[in-house]
C-alpha positions in Angstrom: -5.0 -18.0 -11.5 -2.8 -16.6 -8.9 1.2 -16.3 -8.8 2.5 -17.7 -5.7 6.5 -18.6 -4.9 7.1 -21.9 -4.7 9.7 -24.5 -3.3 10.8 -27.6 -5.0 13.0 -30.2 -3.3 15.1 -32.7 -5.3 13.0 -35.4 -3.7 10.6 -34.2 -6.2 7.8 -32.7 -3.3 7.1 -29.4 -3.2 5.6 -26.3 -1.1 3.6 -23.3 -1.8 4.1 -20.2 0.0 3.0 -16.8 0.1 0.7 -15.0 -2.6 2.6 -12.6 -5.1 0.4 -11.7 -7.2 -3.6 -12.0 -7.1 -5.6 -13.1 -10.0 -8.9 -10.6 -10.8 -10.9 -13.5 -9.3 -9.0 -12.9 -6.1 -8.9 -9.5 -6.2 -12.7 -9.3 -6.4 -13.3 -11.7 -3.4 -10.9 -9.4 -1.0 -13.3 -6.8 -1.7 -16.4 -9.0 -0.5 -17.8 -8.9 -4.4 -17.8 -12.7 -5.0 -18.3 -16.0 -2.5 -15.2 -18.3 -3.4 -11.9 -17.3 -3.9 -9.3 -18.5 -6.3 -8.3 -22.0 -6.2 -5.8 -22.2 -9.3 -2.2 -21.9 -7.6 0.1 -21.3 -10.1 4.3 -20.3 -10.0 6.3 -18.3 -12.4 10.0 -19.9 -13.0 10.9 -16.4 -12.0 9.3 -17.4 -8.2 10.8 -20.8 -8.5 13.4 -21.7 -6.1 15.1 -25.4 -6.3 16.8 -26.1 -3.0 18.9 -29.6 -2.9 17.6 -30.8 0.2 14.7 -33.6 0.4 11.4 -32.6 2.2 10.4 -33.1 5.5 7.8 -35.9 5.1 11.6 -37.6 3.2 
């Protein structure tokens, strides 16, 4: 499971964005050793931001 930073509106939506820190599953597929890459997307409260504005699509 990677760490990525992520966005929360108060609309209750929110965005990822960029990668912080990959997961060994990662890792190993930027070095061409497995097929798939991560797909668990996960954010510490640390890489959390709450902004209080509502989302685009709102």
């Amino acid at each position: 499971m990677c760490v990525h930073r992520r966005v929360i509106f108060t609309c209750g939506h929110y965005v990822w964005q960029d990668l912080l820190l990959p997961c060994p599953t990662e890792r190993a597929f930027d070095r061409g050793e497995r097929f798939e890459a991560c797909d668990i997307m996960w954010a510490h409260p640390y890489s959390t931001v709450k902004v209080e504005t509502s989302c685009r699509r709102c």
